[in-house]
C-alpha positions as CSV (number, residue, x, y, z in Angstrom):
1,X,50.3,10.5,89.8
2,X,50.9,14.3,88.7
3,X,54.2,12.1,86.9
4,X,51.7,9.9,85.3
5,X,49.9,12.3,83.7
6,X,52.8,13.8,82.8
7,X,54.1,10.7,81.4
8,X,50.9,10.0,80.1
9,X,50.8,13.4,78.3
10,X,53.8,12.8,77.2
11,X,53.7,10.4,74.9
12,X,50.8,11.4,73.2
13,X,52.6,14.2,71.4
14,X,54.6,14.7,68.5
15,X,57.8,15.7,69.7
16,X,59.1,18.7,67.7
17,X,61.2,18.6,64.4
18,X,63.2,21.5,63.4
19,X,62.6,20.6,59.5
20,X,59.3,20.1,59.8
21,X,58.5,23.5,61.5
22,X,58.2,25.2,58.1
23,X,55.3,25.6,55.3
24,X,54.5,22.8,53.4
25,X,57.4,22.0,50.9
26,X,55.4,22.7,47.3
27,X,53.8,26.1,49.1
28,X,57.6,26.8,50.1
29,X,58.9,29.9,48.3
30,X,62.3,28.6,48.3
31,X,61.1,26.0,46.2
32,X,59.0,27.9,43.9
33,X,62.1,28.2,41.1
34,X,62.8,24.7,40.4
35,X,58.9,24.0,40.7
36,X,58.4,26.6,37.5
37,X,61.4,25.0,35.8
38,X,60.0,21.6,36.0
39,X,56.6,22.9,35.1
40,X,58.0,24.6,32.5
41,X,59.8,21.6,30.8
42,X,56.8,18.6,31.9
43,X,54.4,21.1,29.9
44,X,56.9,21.5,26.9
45,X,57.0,18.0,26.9
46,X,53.2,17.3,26.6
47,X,53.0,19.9,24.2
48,X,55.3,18.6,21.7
49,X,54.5,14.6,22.7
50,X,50.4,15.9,22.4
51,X,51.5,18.1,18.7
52,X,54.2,15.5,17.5
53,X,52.7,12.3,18.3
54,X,48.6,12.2,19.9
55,X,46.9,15.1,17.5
56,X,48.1,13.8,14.3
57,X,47.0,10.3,15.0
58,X,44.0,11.8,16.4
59,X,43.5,13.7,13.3
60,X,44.2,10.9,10.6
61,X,41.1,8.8,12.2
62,X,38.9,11.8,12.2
63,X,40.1,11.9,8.5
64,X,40.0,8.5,7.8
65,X,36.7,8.1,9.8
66,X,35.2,11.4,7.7
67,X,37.0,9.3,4.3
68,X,35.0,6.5,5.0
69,X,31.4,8.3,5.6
70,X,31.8,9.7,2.8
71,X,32.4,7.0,0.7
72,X,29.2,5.3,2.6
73,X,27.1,8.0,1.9
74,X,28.2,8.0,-2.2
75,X,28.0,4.8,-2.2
76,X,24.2,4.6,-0.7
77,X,23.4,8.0,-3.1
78,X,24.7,5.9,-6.0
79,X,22.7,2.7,-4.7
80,X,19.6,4.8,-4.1
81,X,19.5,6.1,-7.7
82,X,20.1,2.9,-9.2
83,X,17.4,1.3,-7.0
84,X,15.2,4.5,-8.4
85,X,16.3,3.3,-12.0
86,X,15.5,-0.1,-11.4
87,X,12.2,0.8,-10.0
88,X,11.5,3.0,-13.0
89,X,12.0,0.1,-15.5
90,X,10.3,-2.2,-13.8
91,X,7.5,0.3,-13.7
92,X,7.7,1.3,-17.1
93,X,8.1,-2.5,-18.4
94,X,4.6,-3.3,-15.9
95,X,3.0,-0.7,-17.7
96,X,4.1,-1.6,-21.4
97,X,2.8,-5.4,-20.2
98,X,-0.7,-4.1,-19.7
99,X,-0.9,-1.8,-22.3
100,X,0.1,-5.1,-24.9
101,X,-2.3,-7.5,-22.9
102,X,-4.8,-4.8,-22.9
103,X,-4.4,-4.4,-27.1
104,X,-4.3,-8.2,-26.9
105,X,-7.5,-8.8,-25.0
106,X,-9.1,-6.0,-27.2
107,X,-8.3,-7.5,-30.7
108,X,-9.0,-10.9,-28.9
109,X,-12.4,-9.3,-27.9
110,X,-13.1,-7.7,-31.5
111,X,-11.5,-11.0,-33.2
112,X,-14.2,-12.9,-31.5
113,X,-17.2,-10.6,-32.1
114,X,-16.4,-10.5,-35.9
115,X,-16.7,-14.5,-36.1
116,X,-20.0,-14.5,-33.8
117,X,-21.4,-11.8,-35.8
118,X,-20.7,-13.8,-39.1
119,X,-21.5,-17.0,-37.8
120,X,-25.1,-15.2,-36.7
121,X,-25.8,-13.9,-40.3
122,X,-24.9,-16.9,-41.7
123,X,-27.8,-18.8,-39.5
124,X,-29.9,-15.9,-39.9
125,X,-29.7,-16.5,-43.7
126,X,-29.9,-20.2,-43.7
127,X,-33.1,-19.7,-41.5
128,X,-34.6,-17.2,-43.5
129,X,-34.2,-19.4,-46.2
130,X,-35.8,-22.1,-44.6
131,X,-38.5,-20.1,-43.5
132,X,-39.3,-19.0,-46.8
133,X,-39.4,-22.4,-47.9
134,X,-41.6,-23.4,-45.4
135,X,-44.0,-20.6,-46.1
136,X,-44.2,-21.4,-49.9
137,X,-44.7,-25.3,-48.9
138,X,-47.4,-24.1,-46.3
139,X,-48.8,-22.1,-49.1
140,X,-48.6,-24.9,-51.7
141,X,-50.3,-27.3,-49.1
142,X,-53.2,-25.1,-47.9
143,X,-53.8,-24.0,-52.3
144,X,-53.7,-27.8,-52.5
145,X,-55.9,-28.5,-49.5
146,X,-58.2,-25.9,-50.4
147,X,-59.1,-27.0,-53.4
148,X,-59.9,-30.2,-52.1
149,X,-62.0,-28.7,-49.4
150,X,-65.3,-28.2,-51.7
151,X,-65.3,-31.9,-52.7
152,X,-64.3,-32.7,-49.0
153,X,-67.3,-30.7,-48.2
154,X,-69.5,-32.3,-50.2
155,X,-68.7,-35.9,-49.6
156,X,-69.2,-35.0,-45.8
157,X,-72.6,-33.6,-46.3
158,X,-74.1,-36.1,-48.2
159,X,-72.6,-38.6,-46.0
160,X,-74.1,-37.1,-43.1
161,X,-77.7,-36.7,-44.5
162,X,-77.4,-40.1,-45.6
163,X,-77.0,-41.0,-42.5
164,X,-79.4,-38.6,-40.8
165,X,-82.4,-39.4,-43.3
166,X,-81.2,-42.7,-44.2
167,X,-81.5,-42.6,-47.8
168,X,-79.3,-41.2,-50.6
169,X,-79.0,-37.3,-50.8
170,X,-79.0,-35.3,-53.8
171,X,-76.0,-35.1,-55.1
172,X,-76.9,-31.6,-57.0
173,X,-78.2,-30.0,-54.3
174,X,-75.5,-30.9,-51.9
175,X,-73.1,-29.0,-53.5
176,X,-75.1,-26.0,-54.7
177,X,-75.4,-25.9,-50.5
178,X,-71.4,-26.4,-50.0
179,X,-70.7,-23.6,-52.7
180,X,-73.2,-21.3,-51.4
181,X,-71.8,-21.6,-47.7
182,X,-67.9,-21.3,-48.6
183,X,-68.7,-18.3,-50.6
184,X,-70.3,-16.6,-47.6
């Protein structure tokens, strides 16, 4: 059994490797030369591939990119400003609109007054004038009916006492009464 275990043991482990004693081969010192010359000439490579080549591409679209910007931005300034401009002439042009259909509405307005002010003394007149023919045919009528009042008068009294007494009134008297009572 002891020889099993041995056995056993045995082939568990690694068995040893003279090259593989030693530190591991980047860490080597030996090695540490031909590891900086490498270095040396991978980095000098990048470096010239990365100046040569990957910056100046790198650059020109940063550049371009910055080109373009640029030329957005001017070209939204300049579109601002004439949207600005625009909207100022519309503006003005709204304004100059009102102000003419304002003055239109106004002489419009004073146009219209001016012919109902006419057209109102002209009916003003013509009434008047009718009115004051009226009143002189009122006051030719009443002259004319008051001179026919007295006889009026008169035939209406003696008709009534006529009528009241039953005989004949005199005709003197009845109008010495009328007379008497329209001058009081």
């Amino acid at each position: 059994m002891a020889h099993d275990a041995e056995a056993h043991h045995a082939g568990t482990e690694v068995p040893g490797n003279p090259a593989q004693e030693g530190a591991f081969p980047p860490f080597d010192p030996a090695n540490f030369q031909s590891e900086l010359v490498w270095l040396a000439l991978v980095f000098g490579a990048l470096y010239l591939m990365m100046s040569k080549v990957a910056l100046p591409r790198v650059a020109n679209i940063l550049s371009a990119r910055k080109d373009k910007i640029d030329s957005d931005l001017a070209s939204a300034a300049k579109a601002q400003d004439e949207a600005a401009a625009a909207a100022a002439a519309h503006e003005k042009t709204l304004n100059e609109a009102k102000a003419k259909a304002q003055a239109l509405g106004q002489a419009a307005h004073a146009d219209m007054t001016a012919q109902a002010d006419a057209r109102r003394h002209a009916l003003e007149a013509d009434l008047n004038a009718k009115l004051a023919d009226a009143e002189a045919q009122i006051s030719t009528t009443k002259t004319a009916a008051m001179a026919n009042v007295d006889s009026i008068a008169t035939e209406t009294a003696h008709a009534i006492l006529q009528h009241i007494t039953g005989q004949p009134a005199d005709a003197a008297a009845v109008a010495a009464a009328v007379a008497a009572a329209t001058k009081a």
